[in-house]
Backbone as JSON Lines, residues from 0, in Angstrom:
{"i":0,"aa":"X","n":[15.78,-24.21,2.94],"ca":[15.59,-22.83,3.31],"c":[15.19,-22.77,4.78]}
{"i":1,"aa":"X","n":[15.72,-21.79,5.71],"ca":[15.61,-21.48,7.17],"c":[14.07,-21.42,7.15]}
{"i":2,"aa":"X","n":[13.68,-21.61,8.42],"ca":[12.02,-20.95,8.28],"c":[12.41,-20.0,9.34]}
{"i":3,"aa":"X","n":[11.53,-18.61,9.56],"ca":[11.91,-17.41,10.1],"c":[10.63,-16.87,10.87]}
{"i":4,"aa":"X","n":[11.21,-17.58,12.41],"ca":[9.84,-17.18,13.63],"c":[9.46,-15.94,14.04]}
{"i":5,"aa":"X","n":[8.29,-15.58,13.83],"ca":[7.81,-14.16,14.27],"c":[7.06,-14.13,15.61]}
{"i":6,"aa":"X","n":[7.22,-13.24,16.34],"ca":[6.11,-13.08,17.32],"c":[4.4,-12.64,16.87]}
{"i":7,"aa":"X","n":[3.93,-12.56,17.46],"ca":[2.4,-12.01,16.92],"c":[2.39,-10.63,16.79]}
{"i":8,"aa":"X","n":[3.23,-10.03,17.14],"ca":[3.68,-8.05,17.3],"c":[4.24,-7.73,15.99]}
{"i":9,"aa":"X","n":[5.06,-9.07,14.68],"ca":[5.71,-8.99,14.07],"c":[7.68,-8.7,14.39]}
{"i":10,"aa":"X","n":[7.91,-9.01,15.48],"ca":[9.28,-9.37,16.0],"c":[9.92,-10.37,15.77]}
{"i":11,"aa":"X","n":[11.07,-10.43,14.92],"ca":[11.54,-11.7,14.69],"c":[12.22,-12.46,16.14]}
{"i":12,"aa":"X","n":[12.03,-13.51,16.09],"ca":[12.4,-14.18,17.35],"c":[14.15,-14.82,16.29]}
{"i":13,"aa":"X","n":[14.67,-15.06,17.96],"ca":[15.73,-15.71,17.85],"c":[15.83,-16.97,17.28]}
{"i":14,"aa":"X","n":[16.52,-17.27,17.24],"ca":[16.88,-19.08,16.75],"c":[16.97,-19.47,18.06]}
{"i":15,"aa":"X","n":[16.59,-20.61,18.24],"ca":[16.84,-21.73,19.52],"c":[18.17,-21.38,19.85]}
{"i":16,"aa":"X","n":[19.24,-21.47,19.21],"ca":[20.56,-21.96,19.88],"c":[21.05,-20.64,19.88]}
{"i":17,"aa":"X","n":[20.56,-19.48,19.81],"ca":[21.07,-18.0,20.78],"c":[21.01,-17.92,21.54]}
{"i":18,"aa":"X","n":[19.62,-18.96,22.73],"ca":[19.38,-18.54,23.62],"c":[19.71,-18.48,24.92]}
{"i":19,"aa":"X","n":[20.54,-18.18,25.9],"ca":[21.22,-18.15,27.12],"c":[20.72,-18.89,27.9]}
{"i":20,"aa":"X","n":[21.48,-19.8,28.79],"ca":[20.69,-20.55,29.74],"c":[20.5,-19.5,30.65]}
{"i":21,"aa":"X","n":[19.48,-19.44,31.86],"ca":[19.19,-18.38,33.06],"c":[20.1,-18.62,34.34]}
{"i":22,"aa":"X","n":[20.79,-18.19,34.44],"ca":[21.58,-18.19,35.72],"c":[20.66,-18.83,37.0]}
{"i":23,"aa":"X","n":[20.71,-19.13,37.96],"ca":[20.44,-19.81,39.33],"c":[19.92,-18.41,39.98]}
{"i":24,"aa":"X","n":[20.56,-17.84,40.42],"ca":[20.29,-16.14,40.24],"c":[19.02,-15.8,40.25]}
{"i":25,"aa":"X","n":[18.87,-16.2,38.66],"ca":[17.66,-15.45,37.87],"c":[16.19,-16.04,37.93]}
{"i":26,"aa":"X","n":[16.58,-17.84,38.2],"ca":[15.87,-18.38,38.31],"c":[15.41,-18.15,40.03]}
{"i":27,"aa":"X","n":[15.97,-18.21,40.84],"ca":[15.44,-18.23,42.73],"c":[14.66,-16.69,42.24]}
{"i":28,"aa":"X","n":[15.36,-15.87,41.62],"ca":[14.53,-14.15,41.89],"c":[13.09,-14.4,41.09]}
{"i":29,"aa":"X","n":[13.16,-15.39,40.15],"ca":[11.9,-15.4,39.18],"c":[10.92,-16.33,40.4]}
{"i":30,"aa":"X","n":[11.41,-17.08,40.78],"ca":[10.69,-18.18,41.95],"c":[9.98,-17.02,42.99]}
{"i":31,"aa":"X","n":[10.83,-16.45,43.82],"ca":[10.85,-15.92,45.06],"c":[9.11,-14.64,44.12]}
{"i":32,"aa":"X","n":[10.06,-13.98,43.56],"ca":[8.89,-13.29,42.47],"c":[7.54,-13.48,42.36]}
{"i":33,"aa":"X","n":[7.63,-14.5,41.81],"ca":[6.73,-15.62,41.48],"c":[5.15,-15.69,43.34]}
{"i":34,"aa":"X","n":[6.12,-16.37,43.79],"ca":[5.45,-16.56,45.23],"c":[5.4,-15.46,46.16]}
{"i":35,"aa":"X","n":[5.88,-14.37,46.25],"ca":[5.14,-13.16,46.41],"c":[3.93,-12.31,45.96]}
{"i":36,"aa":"X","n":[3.78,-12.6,44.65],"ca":[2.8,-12.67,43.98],"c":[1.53,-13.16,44.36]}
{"i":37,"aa":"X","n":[1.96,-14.28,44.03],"ca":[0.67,-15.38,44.87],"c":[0.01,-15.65,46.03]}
{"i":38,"aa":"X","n":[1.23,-14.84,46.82],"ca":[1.02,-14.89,48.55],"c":[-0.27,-13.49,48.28]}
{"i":39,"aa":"X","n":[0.71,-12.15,47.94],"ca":[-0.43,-11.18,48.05],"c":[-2.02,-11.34,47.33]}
{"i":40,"aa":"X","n":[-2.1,-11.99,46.29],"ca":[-3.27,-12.43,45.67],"c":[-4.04,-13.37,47.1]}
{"i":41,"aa":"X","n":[-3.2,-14.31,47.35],"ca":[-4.46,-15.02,48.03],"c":[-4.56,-14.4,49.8]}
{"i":42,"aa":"X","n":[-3.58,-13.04,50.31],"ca":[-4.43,-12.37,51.21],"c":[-4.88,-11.85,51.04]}
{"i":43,"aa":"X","n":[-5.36,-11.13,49.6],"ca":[-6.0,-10.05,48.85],"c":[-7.44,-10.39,49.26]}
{"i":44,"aa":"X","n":[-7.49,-11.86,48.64],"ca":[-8.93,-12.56,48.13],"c":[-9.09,-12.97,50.01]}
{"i":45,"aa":"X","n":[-8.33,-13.3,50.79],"ca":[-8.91,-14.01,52.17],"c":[-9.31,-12.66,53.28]}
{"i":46,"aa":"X","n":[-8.71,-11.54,52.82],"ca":[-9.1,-10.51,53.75],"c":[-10.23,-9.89,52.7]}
{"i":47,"aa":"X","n":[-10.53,-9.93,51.69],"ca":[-12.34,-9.51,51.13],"c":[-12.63,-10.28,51.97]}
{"i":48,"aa":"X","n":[-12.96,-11.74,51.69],"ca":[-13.72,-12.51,52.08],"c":[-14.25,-12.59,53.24]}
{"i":49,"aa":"X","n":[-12.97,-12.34,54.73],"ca":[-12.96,-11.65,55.93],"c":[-13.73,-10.66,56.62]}
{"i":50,"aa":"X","n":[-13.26,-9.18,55.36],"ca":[-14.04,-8.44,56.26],"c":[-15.34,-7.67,55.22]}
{"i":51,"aa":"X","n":[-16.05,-9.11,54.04],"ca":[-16.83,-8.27,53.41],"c":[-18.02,-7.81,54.06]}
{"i":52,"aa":"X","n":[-18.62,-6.64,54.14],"ca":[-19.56,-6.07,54.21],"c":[-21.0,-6.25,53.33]}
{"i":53,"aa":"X","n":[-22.01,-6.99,53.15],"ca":[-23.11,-7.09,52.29],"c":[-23.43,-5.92,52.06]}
{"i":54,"aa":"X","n":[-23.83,-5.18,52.64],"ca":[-24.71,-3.63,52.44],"c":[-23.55,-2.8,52.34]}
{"i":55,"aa":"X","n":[-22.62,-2.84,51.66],"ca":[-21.76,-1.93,51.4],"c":[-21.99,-1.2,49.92]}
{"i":56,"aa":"X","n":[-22.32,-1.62,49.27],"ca":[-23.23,-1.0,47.89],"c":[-24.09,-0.4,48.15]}
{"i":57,"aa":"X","n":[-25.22,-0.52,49.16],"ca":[-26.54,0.3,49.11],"c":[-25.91,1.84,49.04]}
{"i":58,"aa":"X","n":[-25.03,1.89,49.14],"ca":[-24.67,3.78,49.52],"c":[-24.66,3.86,47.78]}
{"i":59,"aa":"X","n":[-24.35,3.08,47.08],"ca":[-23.68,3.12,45.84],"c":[-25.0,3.49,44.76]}
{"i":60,"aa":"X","n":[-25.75,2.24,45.24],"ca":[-27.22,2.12,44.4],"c":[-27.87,3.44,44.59]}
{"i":61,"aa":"X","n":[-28.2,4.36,45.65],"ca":[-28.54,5.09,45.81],"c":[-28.33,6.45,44.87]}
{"i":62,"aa":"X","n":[-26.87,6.64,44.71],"ca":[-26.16,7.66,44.0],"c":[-26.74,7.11,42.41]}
{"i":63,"aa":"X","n":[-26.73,6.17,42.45],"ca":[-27.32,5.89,40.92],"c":[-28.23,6.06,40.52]}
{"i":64,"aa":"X","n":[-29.15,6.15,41.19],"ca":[-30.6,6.23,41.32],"c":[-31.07,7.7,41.36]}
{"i":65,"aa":"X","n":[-29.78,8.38,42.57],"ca":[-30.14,10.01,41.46],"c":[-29.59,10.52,40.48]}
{"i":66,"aa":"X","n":[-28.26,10.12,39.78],"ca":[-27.81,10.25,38.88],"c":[-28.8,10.03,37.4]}
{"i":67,"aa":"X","n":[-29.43,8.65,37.57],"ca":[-30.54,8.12,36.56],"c":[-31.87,9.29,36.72]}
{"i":68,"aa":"X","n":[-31.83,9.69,38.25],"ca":[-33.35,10.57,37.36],"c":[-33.0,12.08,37.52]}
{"i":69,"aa":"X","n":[-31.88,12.69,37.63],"ca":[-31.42,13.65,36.93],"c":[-31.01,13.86,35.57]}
{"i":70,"aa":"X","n":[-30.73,12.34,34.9],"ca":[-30.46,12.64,33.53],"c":[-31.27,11.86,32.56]}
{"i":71,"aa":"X","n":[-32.73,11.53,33.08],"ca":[-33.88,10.99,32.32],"c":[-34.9,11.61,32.98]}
């Protein structure tokens, strides 16, 4: 008897040998994809790091602080 693969959503998955190889194509756009990604993540994280500000919260703490004794 076949055994019959489900996803965790309850989707039956394909059989192995349906599955299409990925074109060259598909694979450089998934690559290129891929490392755009990663590029913007790590200037994301190097320009925080750049231009963080320490006392950039105190404006924040403040608002909380009247928020908390306006509603206690």
């Amino acid at each position: 008897m076949e055994r019959v693969n489900f996803e965790p959503f309850g989707e039956r998955l394909a059989p192995e040998g349906d599955a299409r190889p990925q074109s060259r194509a598909s694979k450089y756009l998934l690559w290129a994809g891929t490392g755009v990604f990663w590029s913007l993540v790590g200037a994301i994280v190097l320009a925080r790091a750049a231009f963080f500000e320490p006392g950039v919260f105190d404006g924040f703490s403040r608002v909380a602080a009247l928020a908390k004794s306006l509603i206690f």
